[in-house]
C-alpha positions as a Markdown table, in Angstrom:
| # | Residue | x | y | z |
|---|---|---|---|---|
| 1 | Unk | 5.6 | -10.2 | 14.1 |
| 2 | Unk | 5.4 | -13.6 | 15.6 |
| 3 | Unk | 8.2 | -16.4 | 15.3 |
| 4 | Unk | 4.8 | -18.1 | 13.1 |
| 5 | Unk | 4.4 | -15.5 | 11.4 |
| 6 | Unk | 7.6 | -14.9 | 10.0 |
| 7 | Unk | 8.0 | -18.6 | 9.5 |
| 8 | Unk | 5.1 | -18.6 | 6.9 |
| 9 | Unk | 6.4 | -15.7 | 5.0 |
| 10 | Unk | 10.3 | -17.7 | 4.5 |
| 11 | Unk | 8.1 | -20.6 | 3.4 |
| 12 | Unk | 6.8 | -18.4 | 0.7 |
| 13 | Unk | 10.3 | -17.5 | -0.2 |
| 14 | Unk | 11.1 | -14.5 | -2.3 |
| 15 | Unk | 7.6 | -13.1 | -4.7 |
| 16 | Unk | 6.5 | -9.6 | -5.2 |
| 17 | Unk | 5.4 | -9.0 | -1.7 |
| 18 | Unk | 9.0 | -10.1 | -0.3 |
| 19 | Unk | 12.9 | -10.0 | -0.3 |
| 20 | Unk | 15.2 | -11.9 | 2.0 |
| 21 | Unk | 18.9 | -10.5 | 2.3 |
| 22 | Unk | 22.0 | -11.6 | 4.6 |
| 23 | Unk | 23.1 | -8.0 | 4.7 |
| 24 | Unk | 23.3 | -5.5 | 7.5 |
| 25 | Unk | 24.9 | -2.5 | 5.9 |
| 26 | Unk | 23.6 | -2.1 | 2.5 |
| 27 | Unk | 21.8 | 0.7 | 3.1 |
| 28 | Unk | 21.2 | 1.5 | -1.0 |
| 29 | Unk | 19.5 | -2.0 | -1.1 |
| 30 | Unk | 17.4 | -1.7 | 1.7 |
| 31 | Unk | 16.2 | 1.5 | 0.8 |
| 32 | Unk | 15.3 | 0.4 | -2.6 |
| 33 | Unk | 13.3 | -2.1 | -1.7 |
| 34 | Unk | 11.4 | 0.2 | 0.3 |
| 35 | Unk | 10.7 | 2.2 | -2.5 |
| 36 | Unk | 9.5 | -1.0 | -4.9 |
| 37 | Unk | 7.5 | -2.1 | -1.9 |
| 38 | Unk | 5.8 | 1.6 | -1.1 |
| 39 | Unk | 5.0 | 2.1 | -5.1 |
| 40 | Unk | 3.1 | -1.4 | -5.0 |
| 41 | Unk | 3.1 | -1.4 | -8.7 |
| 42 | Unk | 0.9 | -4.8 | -8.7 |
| 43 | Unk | -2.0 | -2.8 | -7.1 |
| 44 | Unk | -2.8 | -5.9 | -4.6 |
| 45 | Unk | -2.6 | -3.3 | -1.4 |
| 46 | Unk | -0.7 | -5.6 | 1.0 |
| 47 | Unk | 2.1 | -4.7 | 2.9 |
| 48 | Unk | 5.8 | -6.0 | 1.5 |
| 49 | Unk | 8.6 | -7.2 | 3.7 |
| 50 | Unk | 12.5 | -7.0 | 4.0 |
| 51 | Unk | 13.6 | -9.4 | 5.8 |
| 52 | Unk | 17.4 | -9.2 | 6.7 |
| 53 | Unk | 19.4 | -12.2 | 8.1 |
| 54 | Unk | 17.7 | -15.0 | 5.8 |
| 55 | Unk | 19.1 | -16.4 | 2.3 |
| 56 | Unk | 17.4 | -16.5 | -0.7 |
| 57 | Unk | 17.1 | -20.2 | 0.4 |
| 58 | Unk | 14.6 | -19.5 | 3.6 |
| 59 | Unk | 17.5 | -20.2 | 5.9 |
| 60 | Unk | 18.6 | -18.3 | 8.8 |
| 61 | Unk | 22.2 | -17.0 | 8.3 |
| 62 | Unk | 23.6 | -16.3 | 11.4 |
| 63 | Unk | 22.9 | -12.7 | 11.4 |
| 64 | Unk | 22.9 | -10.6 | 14.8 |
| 65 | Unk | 20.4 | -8.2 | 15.0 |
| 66 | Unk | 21.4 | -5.2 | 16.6 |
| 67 | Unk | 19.4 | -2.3 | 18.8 |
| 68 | Unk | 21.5 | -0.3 | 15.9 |
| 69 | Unk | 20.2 | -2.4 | 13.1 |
| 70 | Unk | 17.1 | -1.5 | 13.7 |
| 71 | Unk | 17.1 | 2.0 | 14.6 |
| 72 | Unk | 19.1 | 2.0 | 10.8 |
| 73 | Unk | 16.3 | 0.7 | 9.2 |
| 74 | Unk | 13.3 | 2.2 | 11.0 |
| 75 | Unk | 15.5 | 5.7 | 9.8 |
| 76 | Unk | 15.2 | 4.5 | 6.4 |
| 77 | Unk | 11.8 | 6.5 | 5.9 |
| 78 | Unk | 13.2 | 9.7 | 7.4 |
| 79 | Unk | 16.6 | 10.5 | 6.2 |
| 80 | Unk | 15.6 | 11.9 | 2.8 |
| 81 | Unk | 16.3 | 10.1 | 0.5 |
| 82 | Unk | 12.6 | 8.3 | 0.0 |
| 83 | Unk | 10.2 | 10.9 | -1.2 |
| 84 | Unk | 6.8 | 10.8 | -0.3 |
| 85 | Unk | 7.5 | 9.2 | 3.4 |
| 86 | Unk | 6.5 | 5.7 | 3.3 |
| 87 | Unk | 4.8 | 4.2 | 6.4 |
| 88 | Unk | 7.0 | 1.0 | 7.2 |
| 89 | Unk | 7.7 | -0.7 | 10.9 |
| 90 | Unk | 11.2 | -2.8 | 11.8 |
| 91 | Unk | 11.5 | -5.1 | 14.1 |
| 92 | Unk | 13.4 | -8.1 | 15.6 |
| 93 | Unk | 11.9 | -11.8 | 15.6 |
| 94 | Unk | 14.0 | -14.4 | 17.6 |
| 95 | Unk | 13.8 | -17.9 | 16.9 |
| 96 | Unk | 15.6 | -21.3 | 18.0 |
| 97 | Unk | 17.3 | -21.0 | 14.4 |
| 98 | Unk | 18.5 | -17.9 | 14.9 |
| 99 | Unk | 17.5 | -14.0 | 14.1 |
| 100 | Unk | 15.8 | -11.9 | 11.7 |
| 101 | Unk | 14.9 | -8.1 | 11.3 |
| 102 | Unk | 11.8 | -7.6 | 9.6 |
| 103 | Unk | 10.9 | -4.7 | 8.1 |
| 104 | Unk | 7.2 | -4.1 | 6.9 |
| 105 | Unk | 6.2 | -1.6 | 4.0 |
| 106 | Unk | 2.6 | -0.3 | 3.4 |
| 107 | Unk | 2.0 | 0.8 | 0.4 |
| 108 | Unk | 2.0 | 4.0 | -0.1 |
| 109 | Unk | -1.3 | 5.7 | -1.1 |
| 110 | Unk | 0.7 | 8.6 | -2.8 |
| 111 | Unk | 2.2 | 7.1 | -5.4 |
| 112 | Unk | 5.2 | 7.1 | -7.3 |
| 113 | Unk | 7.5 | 6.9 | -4.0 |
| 114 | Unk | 11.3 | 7.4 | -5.4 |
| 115 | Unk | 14.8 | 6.5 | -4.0 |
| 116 | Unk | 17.3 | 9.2 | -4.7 |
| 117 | Unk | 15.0 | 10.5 | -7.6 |
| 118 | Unk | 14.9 | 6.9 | -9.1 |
| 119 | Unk | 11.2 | 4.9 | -8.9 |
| 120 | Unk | 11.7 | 1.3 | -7.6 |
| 121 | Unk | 9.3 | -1.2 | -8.4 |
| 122 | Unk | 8.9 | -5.1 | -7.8 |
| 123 | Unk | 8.6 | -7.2 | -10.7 |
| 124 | Unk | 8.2 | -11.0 | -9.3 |
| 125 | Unk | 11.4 | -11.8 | -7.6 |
| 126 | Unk | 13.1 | -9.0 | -9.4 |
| 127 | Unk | 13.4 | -5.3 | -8.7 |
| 128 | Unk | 13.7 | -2.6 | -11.3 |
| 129 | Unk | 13.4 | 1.4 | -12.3 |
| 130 | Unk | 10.3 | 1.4 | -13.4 |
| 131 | Unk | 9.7 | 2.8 | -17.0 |
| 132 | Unk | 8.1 | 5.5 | -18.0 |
| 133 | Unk | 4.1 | 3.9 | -18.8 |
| 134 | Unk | 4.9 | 1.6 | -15.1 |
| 135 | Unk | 5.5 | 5.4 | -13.8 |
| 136 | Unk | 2.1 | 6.7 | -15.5 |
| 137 | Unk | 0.0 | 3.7 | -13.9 |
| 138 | Unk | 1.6 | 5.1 | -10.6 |
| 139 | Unk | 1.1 | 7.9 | -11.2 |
| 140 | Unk | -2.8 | 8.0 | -12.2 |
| 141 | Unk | -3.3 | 6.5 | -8.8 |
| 142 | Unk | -2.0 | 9.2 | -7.0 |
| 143 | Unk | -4.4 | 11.1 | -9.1 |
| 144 | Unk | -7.3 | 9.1 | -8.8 |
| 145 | Unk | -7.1 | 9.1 | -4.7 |
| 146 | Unk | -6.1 | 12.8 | -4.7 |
| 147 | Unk | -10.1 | 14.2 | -4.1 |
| 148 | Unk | -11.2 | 16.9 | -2.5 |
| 149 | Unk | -13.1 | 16.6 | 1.1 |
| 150 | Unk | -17.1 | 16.3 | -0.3 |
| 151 | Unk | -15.9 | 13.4 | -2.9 |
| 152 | Unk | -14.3 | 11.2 | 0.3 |
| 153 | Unk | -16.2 | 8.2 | 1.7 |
| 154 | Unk | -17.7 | 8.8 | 4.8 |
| 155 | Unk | -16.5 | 6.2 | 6.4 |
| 156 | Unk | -19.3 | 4.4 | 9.1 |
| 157 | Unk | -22.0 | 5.7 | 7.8 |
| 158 | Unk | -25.0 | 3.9 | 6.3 |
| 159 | Unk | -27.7 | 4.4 | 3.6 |
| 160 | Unk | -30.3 | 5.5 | 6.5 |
| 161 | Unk | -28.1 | 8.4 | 7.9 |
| 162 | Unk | -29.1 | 10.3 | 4.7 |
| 163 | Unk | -31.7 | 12.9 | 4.4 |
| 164 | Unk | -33.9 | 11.1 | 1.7 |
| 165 | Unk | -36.7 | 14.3 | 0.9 |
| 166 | Unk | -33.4 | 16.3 | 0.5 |
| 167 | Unk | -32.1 | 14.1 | -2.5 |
| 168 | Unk | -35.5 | 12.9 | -3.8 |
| 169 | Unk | -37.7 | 16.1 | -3.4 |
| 170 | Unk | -34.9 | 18.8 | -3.5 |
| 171 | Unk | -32.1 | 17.6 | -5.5 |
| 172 | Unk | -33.3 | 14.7 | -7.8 |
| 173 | Unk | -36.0 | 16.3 | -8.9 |
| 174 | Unk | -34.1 | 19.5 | -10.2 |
| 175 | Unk | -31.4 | 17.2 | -12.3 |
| 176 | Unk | -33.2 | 14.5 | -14.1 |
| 177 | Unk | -36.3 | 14.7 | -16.0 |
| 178 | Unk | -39.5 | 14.2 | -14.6 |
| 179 | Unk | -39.9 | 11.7 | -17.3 |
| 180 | Unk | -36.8 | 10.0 | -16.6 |
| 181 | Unk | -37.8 | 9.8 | -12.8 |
| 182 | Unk | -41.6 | 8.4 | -13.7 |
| 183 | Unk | -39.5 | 5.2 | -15.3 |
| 184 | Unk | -36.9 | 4.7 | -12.7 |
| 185 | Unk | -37.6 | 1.4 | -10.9 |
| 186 | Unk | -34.3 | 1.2 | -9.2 |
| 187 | Unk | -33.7 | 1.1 | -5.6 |
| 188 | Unk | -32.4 | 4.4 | -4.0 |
| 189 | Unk | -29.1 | 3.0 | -3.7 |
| 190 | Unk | -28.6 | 2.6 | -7.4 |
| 191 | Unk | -29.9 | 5.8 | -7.6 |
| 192 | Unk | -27.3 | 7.7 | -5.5 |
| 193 | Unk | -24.6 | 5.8 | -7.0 |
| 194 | Unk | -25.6 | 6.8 | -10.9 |
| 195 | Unk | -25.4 | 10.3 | -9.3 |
| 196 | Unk | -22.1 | 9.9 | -7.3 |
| 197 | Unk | -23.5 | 10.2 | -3.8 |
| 198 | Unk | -23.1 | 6.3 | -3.0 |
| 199 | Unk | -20.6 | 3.9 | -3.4 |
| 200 | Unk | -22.4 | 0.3 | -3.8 |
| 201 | Unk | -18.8 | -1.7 | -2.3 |
């Protein structure tokens, strides 16, 4: 992350995709904001960001960022203690103002991620347990991305990689009615997707 970059995000100040903190050894709070950023209970898919040795005012606080520091917080996803592994980065950003560890969180695509058993969650500019229908949306999208190799995207591939005769000859004509097929004006990508072999986004 650039001295820029991290500069636009204190400008934001604290929302659901971010949490400043002047701590360096509050290992329960850093961890827990892992968790609410992994979970990514808003659904928007971006990563979140700790950012340690800024106030909740945007301002640098004087905070030395440490070889230690870092290795600390890059161990956050290993030791344990957050189940499923989260992907996150760490990583110092010096400025004329002064220092900051940043610490980036993708969220995860196994969801609910917990802390010690407990599921985090971001709410705003406020971090909770979530409750037990926030854990079922989580949940469901676990579910809903856990599929099976032949119902994943094949990703790079285009509509003219397919073997047409094999779905209009072979298979199409052996699942829908002839007369069903006689009205069908649609273009073959329409036709895939009613069938689940195409994904029009």
């Amino acid at each position: 992350m650039t001295e820029q970059e991290l500069r636009q995000l204190m400008a934001r100040h604290e929302a659901d995709r971010l949490e400043f903190t002047t701590s360096t050894t509050d290992t329960d709070k850093f961890s827990e904001a892992v968790c609410a950023f992994a979970n990514n209970l808003p659904g928007h898919g971006e990563p979140g960001y700790l950012v340690i040795g800024v106030d909740n005012n945007g301002r640098f606080s004087g905070t030395q960022i440490t070889d230690q520091l870092l290795q600390n917080l890059g161990g956050l996803r290993a030791n344990g203690n957050i189940q499923p592994l989260p992907s996150i980065t760490a990583e110092k950003v010096v400025t004329g103002e002064g220092e900051a560890a940043v610490v980036t969180v993708y969220p995860s695509p196994l969801p609910p991620v917990r802390y010690r058993g407990r599921v985090c969650i971001r709410l705003g500019l406020r971090r909770d347990d979530a409750t037990e229908p926030e854990q079922r949306i989580l949940i469901e999208r676990r579910v809903s991305r856990a599929r099976t190799f032949d119902a994943l995207p094949c990703l790079g591939s285009q509509l003219e990689d397919l073997n047409r005769p094999l779905f209009l000859i072979d298979y199409r004509e052996h699942v829908i009615a002839p007369e069903i097929i006689a009205e069908n004006h649609r273009p073959l990508s329409q036709q895939l997707a009613s069938l689940r072999f195409y994904d029009l986004k």
